[in-house]
C-alpha positions as CSV (number, residue, x, y, z in Angstrom):
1,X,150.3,192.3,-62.2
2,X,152.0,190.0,-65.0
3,X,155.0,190.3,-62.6
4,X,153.5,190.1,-59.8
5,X,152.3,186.1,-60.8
6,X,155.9,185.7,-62.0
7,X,157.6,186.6,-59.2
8,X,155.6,184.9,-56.3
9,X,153.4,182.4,-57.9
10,X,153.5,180.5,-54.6
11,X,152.5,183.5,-52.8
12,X,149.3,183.9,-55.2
13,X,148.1,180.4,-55.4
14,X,148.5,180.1,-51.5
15,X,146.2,183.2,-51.5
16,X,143.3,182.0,-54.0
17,X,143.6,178.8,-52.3
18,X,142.7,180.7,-48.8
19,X,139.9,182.8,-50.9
20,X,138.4,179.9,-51.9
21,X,138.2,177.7,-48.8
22,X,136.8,180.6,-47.4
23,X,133.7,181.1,-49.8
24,X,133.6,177.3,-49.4
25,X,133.0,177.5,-45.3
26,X,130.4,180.0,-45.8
27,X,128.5,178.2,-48.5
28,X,128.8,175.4,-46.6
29,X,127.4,176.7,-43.3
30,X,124.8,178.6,-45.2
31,X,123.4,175.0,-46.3
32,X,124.1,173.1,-43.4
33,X,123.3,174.9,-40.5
34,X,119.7,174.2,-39.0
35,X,117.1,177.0,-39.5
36,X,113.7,176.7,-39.1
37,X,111.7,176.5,-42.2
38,X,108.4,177.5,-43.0
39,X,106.6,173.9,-43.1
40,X,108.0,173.5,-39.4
41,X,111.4,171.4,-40.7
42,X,114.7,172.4,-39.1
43,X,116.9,169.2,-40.9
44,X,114.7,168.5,-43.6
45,X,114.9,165.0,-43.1
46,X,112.9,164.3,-40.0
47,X,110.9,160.8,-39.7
48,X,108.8,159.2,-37.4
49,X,108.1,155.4,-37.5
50,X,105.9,153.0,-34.7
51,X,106.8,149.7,-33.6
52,X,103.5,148.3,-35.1
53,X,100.8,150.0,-37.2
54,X,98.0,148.5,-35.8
55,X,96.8,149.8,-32.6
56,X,94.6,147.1,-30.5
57,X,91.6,149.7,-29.2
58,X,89.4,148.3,-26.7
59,X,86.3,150.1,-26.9
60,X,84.9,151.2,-23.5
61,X,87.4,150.2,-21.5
62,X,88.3,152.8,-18.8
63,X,91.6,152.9,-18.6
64,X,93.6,150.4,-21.4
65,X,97.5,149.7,-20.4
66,X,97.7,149.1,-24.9
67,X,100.9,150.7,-25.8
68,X,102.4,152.1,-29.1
69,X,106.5,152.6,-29.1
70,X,107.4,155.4,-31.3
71,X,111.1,156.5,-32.6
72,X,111.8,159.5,-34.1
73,X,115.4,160.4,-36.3
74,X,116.6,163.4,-38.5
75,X,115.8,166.0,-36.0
76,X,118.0,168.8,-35.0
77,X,119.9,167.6,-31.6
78,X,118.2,169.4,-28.8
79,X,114.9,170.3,-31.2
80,X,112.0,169.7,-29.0
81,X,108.6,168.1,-30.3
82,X,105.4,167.4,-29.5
83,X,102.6,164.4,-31.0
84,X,99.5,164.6,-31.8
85,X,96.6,162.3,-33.0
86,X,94.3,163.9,-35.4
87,X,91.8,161.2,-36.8
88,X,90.2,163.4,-40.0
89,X,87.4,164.6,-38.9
90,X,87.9,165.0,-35.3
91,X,90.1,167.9,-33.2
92,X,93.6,166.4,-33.1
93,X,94.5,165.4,-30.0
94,X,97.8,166.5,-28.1
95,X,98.9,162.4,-26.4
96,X,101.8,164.5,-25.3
97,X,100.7,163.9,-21.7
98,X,100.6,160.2,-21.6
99,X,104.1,159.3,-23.0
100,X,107.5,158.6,-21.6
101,X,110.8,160.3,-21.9
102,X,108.9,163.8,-21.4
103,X,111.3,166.8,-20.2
104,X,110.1,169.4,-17.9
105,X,108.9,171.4,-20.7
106,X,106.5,168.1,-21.5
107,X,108.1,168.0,-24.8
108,X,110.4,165.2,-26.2
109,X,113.9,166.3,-27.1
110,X,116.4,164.9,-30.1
111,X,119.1,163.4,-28.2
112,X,122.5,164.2,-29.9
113,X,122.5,162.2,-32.7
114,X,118.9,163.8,-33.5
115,X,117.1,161.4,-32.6
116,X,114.3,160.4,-30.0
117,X,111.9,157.3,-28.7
118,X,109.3,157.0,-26.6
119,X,106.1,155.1,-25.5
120,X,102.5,156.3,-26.0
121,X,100.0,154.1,-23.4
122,X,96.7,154.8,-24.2
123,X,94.5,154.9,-21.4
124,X,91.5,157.4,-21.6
125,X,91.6,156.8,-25.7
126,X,89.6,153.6,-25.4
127,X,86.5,155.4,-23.4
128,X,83.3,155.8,-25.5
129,X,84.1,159.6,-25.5
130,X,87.6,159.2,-26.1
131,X,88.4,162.8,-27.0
132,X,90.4,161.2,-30.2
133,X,87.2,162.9,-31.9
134,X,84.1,165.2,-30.3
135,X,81.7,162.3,-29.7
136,X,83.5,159.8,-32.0
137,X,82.2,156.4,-31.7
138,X,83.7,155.2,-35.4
139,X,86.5,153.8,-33.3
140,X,88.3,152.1,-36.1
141,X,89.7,154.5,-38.0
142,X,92.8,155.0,-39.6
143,X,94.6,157.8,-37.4
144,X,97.5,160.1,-38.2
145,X,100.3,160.3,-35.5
146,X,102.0,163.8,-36.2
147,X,105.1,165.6,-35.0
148,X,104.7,169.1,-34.1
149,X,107.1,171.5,-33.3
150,X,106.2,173.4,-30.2
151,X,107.0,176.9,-31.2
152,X,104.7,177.1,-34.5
153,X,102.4,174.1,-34.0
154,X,103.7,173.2,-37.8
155,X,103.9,169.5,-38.5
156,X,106.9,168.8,-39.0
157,X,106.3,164.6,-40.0
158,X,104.0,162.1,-39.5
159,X,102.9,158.5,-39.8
160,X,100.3,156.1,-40.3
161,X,98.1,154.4,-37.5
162,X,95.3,151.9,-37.8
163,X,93.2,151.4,-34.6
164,X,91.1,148.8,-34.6
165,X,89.4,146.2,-32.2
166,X,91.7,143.0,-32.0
167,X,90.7,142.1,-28.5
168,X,87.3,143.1,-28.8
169,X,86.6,140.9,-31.8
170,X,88.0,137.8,-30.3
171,X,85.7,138.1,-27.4
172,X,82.9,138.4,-30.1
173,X,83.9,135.4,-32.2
174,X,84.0,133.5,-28.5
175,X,80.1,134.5,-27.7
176,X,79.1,133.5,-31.1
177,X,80.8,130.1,-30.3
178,X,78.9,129.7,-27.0
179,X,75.1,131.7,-28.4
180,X,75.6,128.6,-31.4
181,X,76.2,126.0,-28.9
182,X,73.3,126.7,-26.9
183,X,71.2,127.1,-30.2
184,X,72.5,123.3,-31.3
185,X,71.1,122.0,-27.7
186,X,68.0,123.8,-28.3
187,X,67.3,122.5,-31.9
188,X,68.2,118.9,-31.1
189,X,65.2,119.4,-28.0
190,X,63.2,120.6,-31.2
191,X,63.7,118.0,-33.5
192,X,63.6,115.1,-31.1
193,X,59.8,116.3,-30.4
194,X,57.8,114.3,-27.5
195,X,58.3,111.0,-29.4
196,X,56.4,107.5,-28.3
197,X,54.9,106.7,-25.1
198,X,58.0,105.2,-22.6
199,X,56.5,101.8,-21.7
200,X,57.3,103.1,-18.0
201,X,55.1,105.9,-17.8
202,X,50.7,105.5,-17.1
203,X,48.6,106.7,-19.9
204,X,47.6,109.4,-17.6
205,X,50.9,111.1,-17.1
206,X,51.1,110.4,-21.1
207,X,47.7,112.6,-21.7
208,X,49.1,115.5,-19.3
209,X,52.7,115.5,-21.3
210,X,50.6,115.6,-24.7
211,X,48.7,118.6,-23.3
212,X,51.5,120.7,-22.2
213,X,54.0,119.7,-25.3
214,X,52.5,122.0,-27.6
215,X,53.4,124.9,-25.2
216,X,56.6,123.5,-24.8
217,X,57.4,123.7,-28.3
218,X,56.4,127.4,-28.8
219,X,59.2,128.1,-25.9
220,X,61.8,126.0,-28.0
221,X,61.1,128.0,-31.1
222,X,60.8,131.3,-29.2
223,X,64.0,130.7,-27.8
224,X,65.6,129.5,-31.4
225,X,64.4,132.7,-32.5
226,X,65.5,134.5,-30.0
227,X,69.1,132.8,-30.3
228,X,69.7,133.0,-34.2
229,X,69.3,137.1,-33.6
230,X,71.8,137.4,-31.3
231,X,74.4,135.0,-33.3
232,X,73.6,137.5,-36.0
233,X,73.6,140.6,-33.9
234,X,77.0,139.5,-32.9
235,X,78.1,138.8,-36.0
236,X,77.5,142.3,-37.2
237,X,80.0,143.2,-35.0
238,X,82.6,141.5,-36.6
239,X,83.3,143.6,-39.5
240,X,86.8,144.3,-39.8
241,X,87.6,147.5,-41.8
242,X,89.8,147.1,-45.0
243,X,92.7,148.7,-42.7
244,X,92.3,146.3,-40.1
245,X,93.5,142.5,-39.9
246,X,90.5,139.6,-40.1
């Protein structure tokens, strides 16, 4: 062997050389070639972000055009994906359906580069019975948007969403405005009370107006009654959830 080395070092480095590029190549391919894994991650570095985290719901409407623009990265190219909503306590929810960018297999699909976008529009997930929950009507709620693969139904990532009321809550604090301006007109009428006799009007018209003022009255404090609950009513409505913007 010693004169084997002496003889044709080159021959022997050449061939370690070789050896090693080759146990190299299949360490190598061993670590970067995608497999599946058992918590549903092919790359291991998969990621899902939304163009805002705060989701305007509008509660009862039928059919809301709201949308949520969602990017994925880090996925295998060609790995297919499905999302789903899942808000704790409810059945998640497969929104799968109602984005863009589908394929025929109503998946999305890494492009390439591994990546993917798309855009999620609401619609029936405003209703009453939105089917984000079985009978949920807690409709701000912080929500998880999560990445399934298709083949195992594993998550494979996910990401925060916060759906709250921003529409509906401006319309609120605009009823309040108008329910405290009709209450201001209806306590000045109050306060001003029948006051003296015009010099203009006959004692006899006077006596009738004294009669009937005390009726009157009740109906201005009935209605300031009636008023002040439903500024307050209204104003229950405008609690805003600690994951929510005021």
């Amino acid at each position: 062997m010693t004169k084997v080395i002496a003889t044709h070092p080159r021959a022997v480095v050449l061939t370690l050389i070789a050896a090693g590029l080759l146990l190299g190549l299949v360490a190598g391919n061993a670590i970067l070639s995608p497999r599946a894994s058992a918590d549903g991650h092919i790359s291991g570095v998969e990621s899902v972000v939304t163009g805002d985290v705060v989701v305007n719901h509008q509660l009862g409407a039928r059919s809301s055009r709201e949308q949520v623009r969602i990017w994925g990265a880090g996925f295998a190219p060609g790995q297919e994906v499905i999302l789903l909503i899942n808000d704790g306590p409810g059945t998640p929810s497969d929104i799968t359906n109602y984005v863009s960018n589908k394929s025929a297999n109503n998946t999305l699909v890494a492009n390439d580069q591994g990546a993917w976008t798309t855009v999620w529009t609401l619609g029936r997930f405003t209703r009453q019975r939105s089917g984000i929950g079985p009978g949920d009507g807690d409709v701000e709620r912080m929500r998880t948007l999560s990445v399934i693969d298709p083949g195992t139904f594993d998550i494979i990532t996910s990401a925060p969403l916060a759906f709250c009321r921003e529409s509906d809550r401006v319309a609120i604090a605009e009823n309040i405005a108008g329910l405290e301006e009709k209450l201001a007109l209806v306590q000045a009428d109050r306060d001003e009370g029948l006051g003296e006799k015009p010099v203009n009007v006959s004692d006899a018209a006077w006596a009738l107006a004294t009669a009937f003022y005390p009726a009157y009255e009740a109906t201005l404090d009935a209605e300031i009654v009636e008023l002040t609950a439903e500024i307050e009513a209204e104003k229950g409505k405008q609690g805003v959830p600690d994951h929510c913007s005021a």
